[in-house]
C-alpha positions as CSV (number, residue, x, y, z in Angstrom):
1,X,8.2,-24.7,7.8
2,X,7.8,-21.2,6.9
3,X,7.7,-22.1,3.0
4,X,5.4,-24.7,3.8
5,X,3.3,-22.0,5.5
6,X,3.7,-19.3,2.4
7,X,2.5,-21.5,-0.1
8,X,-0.3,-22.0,2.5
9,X,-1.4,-18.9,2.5
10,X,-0.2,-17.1,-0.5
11,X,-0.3,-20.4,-3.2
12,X,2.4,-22.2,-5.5
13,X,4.6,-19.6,-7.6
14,X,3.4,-19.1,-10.8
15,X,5.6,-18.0,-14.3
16,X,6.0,-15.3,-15.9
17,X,4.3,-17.0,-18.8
18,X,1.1,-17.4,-17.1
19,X,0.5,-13.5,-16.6
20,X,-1.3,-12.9,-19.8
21,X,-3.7,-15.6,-18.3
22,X,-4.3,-13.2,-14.8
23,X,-5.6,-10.9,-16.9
24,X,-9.2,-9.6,-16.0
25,X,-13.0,-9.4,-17.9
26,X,-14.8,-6.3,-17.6
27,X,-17.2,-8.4,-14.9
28,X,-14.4,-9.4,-12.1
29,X,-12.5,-5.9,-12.9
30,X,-15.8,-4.1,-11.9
31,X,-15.9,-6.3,-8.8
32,X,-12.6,-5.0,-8.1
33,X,-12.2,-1.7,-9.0
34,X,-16.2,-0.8,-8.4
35,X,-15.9,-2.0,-4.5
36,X,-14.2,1.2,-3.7
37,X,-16.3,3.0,-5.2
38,X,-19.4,1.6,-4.4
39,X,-18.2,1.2,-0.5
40,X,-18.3,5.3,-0.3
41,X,-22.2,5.2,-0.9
42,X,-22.1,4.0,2.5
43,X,-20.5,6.4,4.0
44,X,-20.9,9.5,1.9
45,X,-24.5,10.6,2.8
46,X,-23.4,10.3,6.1
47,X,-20.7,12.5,5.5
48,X,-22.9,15.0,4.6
49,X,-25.4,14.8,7.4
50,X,-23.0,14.7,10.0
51,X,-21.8,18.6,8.9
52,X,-25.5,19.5,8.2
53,X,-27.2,18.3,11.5
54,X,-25.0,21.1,13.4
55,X,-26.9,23.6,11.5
56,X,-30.5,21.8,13.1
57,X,-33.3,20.4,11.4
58,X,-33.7,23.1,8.9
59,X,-30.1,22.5,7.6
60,X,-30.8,18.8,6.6
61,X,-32.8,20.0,3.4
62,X,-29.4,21.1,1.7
63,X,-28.6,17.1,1.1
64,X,-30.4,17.1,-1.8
65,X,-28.8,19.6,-3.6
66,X,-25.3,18.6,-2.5
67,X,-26.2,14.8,-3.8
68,X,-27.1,16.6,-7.0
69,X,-24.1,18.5,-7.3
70,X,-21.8,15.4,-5.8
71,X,-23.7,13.1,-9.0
72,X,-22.8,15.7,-11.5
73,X,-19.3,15.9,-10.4
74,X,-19.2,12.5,-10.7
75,X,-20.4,12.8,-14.2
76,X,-17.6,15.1,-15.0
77,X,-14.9,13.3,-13.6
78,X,-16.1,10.0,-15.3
79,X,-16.3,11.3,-18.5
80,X,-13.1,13.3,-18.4
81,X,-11.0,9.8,-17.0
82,X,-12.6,7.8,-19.8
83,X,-10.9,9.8,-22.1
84,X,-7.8,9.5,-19.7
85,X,-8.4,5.5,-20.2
86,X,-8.6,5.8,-24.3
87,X,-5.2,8.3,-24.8
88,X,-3.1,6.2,-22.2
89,X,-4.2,2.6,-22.9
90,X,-1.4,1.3,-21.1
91,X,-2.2,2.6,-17.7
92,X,-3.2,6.3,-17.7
93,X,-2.9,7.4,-13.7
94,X,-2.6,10.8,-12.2
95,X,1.1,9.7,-12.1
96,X,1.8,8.9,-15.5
97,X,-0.5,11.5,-16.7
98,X,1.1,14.5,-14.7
99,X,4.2,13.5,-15.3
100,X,4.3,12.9,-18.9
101,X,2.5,16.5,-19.3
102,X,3.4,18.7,-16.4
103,X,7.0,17.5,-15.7
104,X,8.5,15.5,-12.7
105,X,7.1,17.3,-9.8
106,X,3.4,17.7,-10.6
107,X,3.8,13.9,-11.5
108,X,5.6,13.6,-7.6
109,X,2.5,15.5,-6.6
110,X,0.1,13.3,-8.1
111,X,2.0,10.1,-6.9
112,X,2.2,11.4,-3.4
113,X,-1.4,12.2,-3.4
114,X,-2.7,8.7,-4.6
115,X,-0.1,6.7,-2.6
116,X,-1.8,8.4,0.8
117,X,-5.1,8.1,-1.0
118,X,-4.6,4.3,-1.0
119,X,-3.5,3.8,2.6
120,X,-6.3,5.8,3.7
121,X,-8.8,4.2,1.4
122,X,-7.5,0.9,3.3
123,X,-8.4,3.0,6.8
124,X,-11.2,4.1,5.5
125,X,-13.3,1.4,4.3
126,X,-12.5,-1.0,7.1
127,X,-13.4,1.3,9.7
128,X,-16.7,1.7,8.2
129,X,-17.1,-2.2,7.4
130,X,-16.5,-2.6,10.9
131,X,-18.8,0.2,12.0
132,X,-21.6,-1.2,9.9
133,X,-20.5,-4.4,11.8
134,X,-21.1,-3.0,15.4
135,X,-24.2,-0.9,14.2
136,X,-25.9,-4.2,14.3
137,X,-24.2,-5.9,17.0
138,X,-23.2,-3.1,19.9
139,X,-20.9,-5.5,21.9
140,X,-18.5,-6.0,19.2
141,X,-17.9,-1.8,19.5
142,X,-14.7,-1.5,22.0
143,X,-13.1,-4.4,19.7
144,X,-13.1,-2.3,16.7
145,X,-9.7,-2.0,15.8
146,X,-8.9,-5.5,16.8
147,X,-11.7,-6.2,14.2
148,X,-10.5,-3.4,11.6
149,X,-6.5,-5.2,11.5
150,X,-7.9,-8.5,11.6
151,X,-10.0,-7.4,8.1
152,X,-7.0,-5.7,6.5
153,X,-5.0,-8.8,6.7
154,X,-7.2,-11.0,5.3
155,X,-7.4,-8.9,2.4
156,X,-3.5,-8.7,2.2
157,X,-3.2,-12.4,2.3
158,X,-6.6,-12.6,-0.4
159,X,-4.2,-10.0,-2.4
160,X,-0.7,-12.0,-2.4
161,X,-2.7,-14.9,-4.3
162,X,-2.9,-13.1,-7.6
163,X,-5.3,-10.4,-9.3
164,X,-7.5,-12.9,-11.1
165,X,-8.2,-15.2,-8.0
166,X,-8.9,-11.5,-5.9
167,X,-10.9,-10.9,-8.4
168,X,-12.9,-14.4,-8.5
169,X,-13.3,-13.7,-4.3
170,X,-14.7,-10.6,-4.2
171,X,-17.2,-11.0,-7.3
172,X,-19.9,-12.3,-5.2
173,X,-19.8,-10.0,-2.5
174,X,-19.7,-6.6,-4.7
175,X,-22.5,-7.9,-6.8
176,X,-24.7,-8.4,-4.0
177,X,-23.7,-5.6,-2.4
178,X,-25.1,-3.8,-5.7
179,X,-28.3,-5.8,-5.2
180,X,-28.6,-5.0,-1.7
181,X,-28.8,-1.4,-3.0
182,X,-31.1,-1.9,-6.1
183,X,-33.3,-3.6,-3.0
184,X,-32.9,-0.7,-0.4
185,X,-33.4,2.3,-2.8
186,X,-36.5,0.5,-5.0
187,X,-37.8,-0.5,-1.7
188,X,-37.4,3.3,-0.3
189,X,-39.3,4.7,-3.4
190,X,-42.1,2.1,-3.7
191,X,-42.8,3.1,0.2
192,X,-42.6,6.4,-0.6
193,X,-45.5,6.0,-3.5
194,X,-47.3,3.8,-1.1
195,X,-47.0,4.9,1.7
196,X,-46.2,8.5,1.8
197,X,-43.7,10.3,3.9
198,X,-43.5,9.9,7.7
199,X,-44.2,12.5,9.8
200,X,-40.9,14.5,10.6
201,X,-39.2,13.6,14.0
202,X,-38.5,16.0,16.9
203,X,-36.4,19.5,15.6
204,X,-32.7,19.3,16.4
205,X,-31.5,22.1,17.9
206,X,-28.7,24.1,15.8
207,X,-25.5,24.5,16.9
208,X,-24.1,26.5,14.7
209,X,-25.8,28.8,12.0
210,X,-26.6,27.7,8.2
211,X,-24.2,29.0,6.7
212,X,-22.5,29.0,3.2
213,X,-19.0,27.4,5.3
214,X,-21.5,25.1,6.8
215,X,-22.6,23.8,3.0
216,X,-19.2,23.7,1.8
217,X,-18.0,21.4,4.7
218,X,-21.3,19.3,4.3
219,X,-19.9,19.2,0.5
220,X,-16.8,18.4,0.9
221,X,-17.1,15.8,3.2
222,X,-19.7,14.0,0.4
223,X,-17.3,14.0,-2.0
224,X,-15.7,11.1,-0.2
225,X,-18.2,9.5,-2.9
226,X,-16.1,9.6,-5.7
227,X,-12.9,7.7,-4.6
228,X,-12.1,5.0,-6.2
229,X,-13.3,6.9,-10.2
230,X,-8.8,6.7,-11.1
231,X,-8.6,3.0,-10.4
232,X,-9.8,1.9,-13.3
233,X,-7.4,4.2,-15.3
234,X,-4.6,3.2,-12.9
235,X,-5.4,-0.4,-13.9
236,X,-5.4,-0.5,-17.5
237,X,-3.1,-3.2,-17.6
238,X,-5.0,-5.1,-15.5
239,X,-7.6,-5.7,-18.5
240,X,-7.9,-8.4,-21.1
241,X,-7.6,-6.8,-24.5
242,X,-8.5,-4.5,-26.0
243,X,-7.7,-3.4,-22.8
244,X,-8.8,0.8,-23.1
245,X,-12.2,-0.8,-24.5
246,X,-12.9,-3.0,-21.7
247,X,-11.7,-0.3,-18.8
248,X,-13.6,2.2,-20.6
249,X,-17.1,0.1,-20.6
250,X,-16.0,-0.6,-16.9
251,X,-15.9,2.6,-15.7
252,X,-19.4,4.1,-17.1
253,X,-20.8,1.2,-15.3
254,X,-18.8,2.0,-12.3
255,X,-20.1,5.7,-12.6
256,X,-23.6,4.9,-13.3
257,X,-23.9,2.6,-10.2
258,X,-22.7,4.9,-7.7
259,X,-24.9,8.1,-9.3
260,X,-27.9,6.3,-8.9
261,X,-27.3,4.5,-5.9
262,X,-26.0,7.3,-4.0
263,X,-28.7,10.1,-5.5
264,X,-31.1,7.2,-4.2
265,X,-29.7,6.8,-0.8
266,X,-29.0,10.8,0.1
267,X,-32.8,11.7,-1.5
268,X,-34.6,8.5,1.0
269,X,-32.1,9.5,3.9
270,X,-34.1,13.2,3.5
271,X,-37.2,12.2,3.2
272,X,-37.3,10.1,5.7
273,X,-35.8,12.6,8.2
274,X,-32.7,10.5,9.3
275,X,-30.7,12.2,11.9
276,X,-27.2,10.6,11.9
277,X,-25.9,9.4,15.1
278,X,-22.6,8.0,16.6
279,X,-23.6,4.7,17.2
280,X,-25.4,3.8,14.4
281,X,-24.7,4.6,10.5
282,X,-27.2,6.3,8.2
283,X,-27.9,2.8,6.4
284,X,-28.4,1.1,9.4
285,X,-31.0,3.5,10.0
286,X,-32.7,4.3,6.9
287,X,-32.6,0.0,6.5
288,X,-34.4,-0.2,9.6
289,X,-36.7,2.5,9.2
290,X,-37.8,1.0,6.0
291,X,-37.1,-3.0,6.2
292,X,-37.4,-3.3,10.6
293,X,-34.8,-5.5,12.1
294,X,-35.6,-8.6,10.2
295,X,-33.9,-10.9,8.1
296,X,-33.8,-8.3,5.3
297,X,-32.0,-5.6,7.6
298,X,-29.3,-8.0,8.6
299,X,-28.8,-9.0,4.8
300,X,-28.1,-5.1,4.0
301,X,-26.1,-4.5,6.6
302,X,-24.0,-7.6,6.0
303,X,-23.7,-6.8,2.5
304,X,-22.6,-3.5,3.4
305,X,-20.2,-4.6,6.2
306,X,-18.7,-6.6,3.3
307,X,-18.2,-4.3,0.5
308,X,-16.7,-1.9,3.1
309,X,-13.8,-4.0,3.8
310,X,-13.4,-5.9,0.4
311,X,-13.2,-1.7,-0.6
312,X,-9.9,-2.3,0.6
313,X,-9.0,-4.6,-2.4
314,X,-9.2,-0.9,-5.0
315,X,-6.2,0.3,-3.2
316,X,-4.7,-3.1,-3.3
317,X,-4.3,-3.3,-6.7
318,X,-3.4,0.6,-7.1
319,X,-0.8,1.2,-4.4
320,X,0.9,-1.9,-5.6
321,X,1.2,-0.6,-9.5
322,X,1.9,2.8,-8.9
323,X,4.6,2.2,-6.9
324,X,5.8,-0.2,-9.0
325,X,6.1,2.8,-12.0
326,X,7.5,5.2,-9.7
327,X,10.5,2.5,-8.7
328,X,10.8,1.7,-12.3
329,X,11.1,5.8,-12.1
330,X,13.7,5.4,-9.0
331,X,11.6,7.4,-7.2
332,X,10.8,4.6,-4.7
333,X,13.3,1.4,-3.6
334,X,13.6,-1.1,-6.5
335,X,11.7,-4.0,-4.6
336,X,8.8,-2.4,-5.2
337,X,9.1,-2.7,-8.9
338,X,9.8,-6.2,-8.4
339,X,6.8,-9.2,-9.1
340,X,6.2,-12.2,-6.0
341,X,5.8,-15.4,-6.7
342,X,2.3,-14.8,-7.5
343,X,2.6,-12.1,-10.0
344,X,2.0,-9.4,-8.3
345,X,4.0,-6.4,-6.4
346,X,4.2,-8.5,-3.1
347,X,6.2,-5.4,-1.5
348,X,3.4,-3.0,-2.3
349,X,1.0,-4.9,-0.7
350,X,2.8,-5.6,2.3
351,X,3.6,-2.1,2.9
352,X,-0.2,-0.9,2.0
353,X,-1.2,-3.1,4.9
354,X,1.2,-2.7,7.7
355,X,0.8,1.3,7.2
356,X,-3.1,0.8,7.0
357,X,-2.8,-1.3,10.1
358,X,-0.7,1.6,11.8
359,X,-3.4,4.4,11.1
360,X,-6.3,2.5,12.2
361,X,-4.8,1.7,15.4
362,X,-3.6,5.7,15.7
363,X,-6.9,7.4,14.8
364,X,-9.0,4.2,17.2
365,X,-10.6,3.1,14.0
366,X,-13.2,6.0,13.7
367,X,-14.1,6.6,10.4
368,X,-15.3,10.3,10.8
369,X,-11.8,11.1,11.9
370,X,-9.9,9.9,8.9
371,X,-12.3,11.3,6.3
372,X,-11.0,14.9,6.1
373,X,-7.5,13.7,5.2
374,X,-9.4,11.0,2.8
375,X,-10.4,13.5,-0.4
376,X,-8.0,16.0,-0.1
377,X,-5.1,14.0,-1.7
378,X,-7.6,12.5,-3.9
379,X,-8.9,15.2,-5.5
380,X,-5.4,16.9,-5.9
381,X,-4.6,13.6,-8.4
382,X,-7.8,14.5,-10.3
383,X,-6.8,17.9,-10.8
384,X,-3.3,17.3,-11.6
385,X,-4.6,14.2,-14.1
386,X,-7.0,16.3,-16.0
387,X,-4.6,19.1,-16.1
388,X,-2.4,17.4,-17.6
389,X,-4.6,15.6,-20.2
390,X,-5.9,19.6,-20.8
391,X,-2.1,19.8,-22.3
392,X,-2.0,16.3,-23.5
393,X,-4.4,17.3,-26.3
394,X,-3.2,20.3,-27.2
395,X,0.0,18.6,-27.9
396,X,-1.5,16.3,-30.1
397,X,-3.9,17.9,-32.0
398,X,-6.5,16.7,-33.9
399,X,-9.5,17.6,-35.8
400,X,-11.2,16.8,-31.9
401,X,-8.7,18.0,-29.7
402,X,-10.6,21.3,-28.5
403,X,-13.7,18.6,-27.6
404,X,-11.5,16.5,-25.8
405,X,-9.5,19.6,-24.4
406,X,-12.9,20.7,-23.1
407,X,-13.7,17.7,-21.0
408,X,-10.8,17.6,-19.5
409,X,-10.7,21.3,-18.6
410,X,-13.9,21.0,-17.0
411,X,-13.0,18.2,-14.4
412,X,-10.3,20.2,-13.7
413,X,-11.9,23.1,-13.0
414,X,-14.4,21.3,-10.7
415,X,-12.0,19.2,-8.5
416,X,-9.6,22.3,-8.1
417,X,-12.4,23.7,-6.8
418,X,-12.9,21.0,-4.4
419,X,-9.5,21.0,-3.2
420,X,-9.8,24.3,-2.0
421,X,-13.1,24.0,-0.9
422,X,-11.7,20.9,1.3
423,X,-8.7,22.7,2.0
424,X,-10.3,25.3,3.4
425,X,-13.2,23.6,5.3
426,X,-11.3,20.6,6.3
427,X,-8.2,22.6,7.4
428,X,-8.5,22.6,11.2
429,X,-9.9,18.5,11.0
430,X,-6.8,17.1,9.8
431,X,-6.3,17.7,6.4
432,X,-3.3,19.9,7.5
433,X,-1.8,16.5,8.2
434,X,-1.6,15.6,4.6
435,X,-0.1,19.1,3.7
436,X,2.6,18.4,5.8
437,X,3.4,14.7,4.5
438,X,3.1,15.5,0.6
439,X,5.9,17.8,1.1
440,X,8.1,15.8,2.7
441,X,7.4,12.9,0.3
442,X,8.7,14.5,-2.4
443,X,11.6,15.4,-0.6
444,X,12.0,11.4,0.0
445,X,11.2,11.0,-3.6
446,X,14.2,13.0,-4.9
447,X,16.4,11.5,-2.0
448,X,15.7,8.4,-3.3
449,X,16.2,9.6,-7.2
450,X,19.5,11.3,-6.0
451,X,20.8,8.4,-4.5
452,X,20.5,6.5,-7.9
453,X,21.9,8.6,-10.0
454,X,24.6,8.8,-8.0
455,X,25.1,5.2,-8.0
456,X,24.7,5.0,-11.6
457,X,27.5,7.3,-12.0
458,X,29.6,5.5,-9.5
459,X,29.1,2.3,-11.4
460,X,29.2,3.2,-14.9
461,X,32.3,1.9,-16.6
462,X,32.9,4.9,-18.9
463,X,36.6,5.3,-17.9
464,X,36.9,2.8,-15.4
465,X,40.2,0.9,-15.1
466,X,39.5,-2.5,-13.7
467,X,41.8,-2.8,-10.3
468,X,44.7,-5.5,-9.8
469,X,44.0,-8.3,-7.9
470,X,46.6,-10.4,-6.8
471,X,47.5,-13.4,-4.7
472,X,46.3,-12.0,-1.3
473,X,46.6,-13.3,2.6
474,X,43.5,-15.6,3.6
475,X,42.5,-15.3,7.9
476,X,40.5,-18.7,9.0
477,X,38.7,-17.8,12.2
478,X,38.4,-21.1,14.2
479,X,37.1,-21.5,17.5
480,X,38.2,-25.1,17.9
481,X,38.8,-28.3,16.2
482,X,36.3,-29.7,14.2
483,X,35.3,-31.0,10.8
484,X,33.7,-27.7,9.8
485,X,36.8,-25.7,10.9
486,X,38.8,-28.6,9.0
487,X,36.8,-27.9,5.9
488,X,37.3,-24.6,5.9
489,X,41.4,-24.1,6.4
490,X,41.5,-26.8,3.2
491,X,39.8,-24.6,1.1
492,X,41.4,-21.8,2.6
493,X,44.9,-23.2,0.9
494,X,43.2,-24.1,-1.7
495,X,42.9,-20.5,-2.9
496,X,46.0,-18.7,-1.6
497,X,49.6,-19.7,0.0
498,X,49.5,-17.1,2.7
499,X,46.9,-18.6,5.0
500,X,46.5,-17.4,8.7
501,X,44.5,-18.8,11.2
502,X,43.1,-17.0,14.5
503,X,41.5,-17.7,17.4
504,X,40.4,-15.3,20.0
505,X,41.2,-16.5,23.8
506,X,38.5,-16.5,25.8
507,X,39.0,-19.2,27.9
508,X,42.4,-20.8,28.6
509,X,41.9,-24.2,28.9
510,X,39.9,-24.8,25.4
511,X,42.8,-21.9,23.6
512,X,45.7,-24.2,25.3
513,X,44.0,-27.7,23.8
514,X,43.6,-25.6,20.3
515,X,47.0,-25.4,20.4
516,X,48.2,-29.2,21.0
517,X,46.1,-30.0,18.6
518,X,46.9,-27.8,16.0
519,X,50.3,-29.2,14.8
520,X,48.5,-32.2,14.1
521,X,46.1,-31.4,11.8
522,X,47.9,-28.1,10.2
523,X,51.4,-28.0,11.2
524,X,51.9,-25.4,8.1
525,X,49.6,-22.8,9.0
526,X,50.4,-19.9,11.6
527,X,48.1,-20.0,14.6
528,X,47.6,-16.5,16.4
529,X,46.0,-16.4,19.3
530,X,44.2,-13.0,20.1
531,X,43.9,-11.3,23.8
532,X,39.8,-10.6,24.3
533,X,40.1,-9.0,28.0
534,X,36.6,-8.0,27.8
535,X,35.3,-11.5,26.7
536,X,34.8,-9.7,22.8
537,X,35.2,-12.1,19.7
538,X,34.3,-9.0,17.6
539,X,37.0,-6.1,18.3
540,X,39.9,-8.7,18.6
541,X,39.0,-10.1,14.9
542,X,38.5,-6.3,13.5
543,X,41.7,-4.8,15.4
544,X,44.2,-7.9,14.0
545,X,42.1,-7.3,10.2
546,X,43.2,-3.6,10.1
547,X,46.7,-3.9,11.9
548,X,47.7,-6.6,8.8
549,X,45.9,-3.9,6.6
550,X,48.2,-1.3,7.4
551,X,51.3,-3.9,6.7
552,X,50.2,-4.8,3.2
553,X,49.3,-0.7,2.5
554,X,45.4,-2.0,1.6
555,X,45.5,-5.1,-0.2
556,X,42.2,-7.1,-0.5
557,X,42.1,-9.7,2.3
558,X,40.0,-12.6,2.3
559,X,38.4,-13.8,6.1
560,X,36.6,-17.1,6.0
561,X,34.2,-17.9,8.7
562,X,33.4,-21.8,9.0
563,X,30.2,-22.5,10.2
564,X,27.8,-25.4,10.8
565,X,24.4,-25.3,9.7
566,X,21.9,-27.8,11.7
567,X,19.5,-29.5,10.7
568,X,16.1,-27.9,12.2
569,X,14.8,-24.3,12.4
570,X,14.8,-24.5,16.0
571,X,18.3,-25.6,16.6
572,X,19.8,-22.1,15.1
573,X,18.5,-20.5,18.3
574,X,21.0,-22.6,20.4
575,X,23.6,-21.2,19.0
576,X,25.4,-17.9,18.7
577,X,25.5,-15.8,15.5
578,X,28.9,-14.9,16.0
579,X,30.2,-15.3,11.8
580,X,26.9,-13.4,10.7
581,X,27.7,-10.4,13.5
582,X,31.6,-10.5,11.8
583,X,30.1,-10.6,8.3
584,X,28.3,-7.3,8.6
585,X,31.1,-6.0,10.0
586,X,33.1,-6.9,7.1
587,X,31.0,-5.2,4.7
588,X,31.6,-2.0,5.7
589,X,34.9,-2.2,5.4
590,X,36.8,-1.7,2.1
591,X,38.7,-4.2,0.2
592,X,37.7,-7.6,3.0
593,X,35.9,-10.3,1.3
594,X,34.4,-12.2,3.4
595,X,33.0,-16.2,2.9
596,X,30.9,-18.3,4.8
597,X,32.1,-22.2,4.7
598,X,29.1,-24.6,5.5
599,X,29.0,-27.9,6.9
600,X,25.5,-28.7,6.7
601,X,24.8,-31.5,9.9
602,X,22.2,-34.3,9.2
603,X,20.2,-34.3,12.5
């Protein structure tokens, strides 16, 4: 039943032969990669008026100059990953980049930084989707969260299906989000030229004075706009060949979208004097102001509502890879390096989701108070990244390398300086959070690195003398007579002489029969019955297993546990799981084998 419901959900495994055909065209990647991206135009100018408004009316002016500077950071980052994309064309991400430049712990910096970056891009996005959601229909507002997990698990399931079918979902919905745009900001302009600017509304009343802290925060909080440039440089391999080409023509388009469409949406959201509120987003508003609550308006914000939470998909394909390198690295559990049936990191996702789902329900879905620990961690991989490129061409060399050297410098002068700016503004609003986590990442990072190494060593076989096994004592545990129990004690002598069976006494009547019978069936083999005077099947088995220990001075001992399997899912839970409780035991102990001996019933 729940394979049937699997390949449901998820689809019929595919083979490794069929990856090269999941590969992706620079058209579905930029529905993919670009949604990210593109989401934060919806949320970005807000970001900016939301810090701004405290500062009153006056302050709102500054939006247009922080768009500017926002787009030509952009620029610079853009420019600076494409040539991240053409040096590492097998997947160049802050990760590999860091590491393969800086060392291990810049890299575990970087890693750190994305892998947050991802869960909270998840957060992020879907609690805007679903405020774009209730900007338009109020009621739906105390459901929000219910709403925001409901989203993130669609997306998980769309995910476990396979890149190329993701991508083949969401190219609909990104491209007409991208027309929904084109429509909103040419419609903006043409009003503008034929109508002229409205008159401005009633003067907000300051709450705190303009000051160069206030522009900084109001800064900061726009850069939110450029999550989402590394994926494409993460994703590399995601790309039909020649795959730096493809990723490469991706990304300018990527860059150029967002620059126009969020210069467009920050320059109409002045000019039309939009005052953010709570309750209603700065699209909703600026759509409304221009558009009315038609047909038109609902279209936009549907559109929007939807890239927001197919956003999500970026980090879907990100998290998954990246962790996938670092457990290939052993700096994360080897599962994750491991493809699903549907060739991709199945682990990855599931763990992107279920801690996605756990900080939307924590912060109440709000999308404000997740933001400030949003493009800290993101903009500390861009520095790291570039840094590292910075060295990455001076290694190499070159007739170019000082060009390239220079591009790459640059974007790593300007998002270091927006790590401190955020670090510094965004301090007190949470970002202290992600401070505190990086840290203690890395620690888990090297704890998981330590661990092995060490079992590396303790496995090699450089020196190893293999130990001497002999013809060992086998212990049958029975609980009565039965076929499965018969079974069992014949392929118990099958393997050894010494054959021992016990049965713990917890009710007289049933031990006494067991032992009439017994002579019967297995006149040869011992039957010892153990005391339980606290009605324990456990610590009877586990004492009699160490006391013959300590008489054959640590042999290996082999228990067998019969046990019958029946026929439907549903009859396991009228039994007990007595010979799965004894098993675990068993492992822990050294030198006791222990083997399960089915007899499978037919109804």
């Amino acid at each position: 039943m729940i394979t049937a419901l699997k390949r449901l959900l998820v689809g019929t495994p595919m083979t490794t032969a069929q990856a090269k055909h999941e590969r992706l065209g620079k058209i579905s990647a930029l529905a993919i990669f670009a949604s990210d991206m593109m989401s934060s135009v919806a949320y970005a100018t807000e970001e900016i008026l939301l810090v701004l408004v405290l500062g009153g009316t006056l302050a709102l002016q500054y939006s247009i100059p922080i768009g500017i500077a926002i787009g030509l950071l952009a620029a610079t980052v853009a420019s600076s990953y494409w040539q991240t994309i053409h040096a590492y064309p097998s997947g160049g991400g802050a990760y590999v980049v860091a590491t393969d430049n800086l060392g291990a712990l810049p890299g575990l910096i970087a890693g750190a930084a994305l892998l947050v970056d991802y869960v909270l891009t998840v957060a992020v996005s879907t609690a805007s989707g679903v405020a774009a959601i209730t900007s338009a229909f109020p009621a739906l507002f105390p459901h929000r969260v219910a709403i925001c997990v409901m989203f993130v698990l669609l997306v998980m399931v769309a995910n476990l299906r396979g890149i190329r079918e993701t991508g083949q979902i969401f190219t609909v919905p990104t491209y007409w989000f991208i027309g929904c745009l084109a429509l909103l900001v040419g419609g903006g302009f043409y009003h503008l030229l034929t109508r002229g600017t409205p008159p401005p509304p009633e003067v907000v009343s300051a709450q705190e004075p303009i000051t160069l802290f206030l522009i900084l925060r109001a800064f900061s909080g726009g850069c939110a706009a450029l999550t989402g440039t590394e994926a494409v440089a993460n994703g590399v391999q995601y790309f039909r060949p020649p795959e730096s080409r493809n990723a490469g023509v991706t990304l300018v388009w990527m860059a150029s979208i967002l620059a126009l469409s969020f210069l467009g949406v920050t320059f109409l959201a002045h000019y039309y004097h939009i005052v953010p509120r709570a309750e209603e987003t700065v699209v909703s508003m600026l759509t409304r102001e221009l558009f009315g609550r038609g047909w038109v308006y609902y279209m936009i914000q549907a559109a929007t509502a939807v890239i927001l939470l197919l956003a999500v998909n970026t980090s879907f394909a990100g998290f998954p890879m990246l962790a996938s390198i670092m457990a290939k690295d052993r700096f994360l559990p080897r599962q994750f390096a491991s493809l699903g049936d549907r060739l991709v990191f199945s682990n990855g996702i599931l763990i992107l989701a279920g801690l996605s789902c756990l900080l939307l329900v924590i912060f109440g879905g709000s999308t404000h108070a997740l933001i400030p620990l949003y493009a800290i961690g993101v903009f500390t991989a861009f520095t790291l990244s570039q840094t590292g490129m910075v060295v990455h061409w001076w290694k190499e060399g070159g007739p170019r390398w000082h060009a390239h050297s220079a591009v790459n410098a640059l974007g790593a002068v300007a998002t270091a300086v927006v790590v401190l700016v955020i670090a510094v503004t965004k301090f007190t609003h949470g970002a202290w959070i992600v401070v505190i986590i990086t840290p203690l990442m890395i620690l888990g990072f090297y704890t998981i690195r330590r661990h092995y190494d060490s079992l590396r060593g303790q496995l090699t076989l450089r020196g190893f003398v293999p130990p001497k096994i002999g013809r060992h004592p086998v212990v049958v545990l029975v609980g009565g007579l039965h076929r499965g129990v018969v079974t069992a004690l014949t392929y118990a002598k099958a393997i050894s002489p010494n054959v021992t069976a016990i049965t713990v006494d917890l009710e007289s009547t049933s031990t006494s029969h067991l032992q009439q019978q017994w002579p019967e069936w297995f006149p040869e083999v011992p039957l010892v019955v153990l005391d339980s005077p606290y009605r324990s099947v456990l610590q009877p088995v586990l004492h009699y297993i160490d006391q013959m220990e300590k008489q054959r001075d640590g042999d290996y001992m082999t228990i067998i546990l019969p046990e019958f399997l029946p026929a439907k899912w549903w009859q396991h839970l009228l039994h007990n799981q007595t010979a799965l409780l004894l098993k675990t035991a068993l492992l822990f102990r050294r030198g006791k084998v222990a083997i399960s001996i089915p007899y499978h019933l037919d109804q």
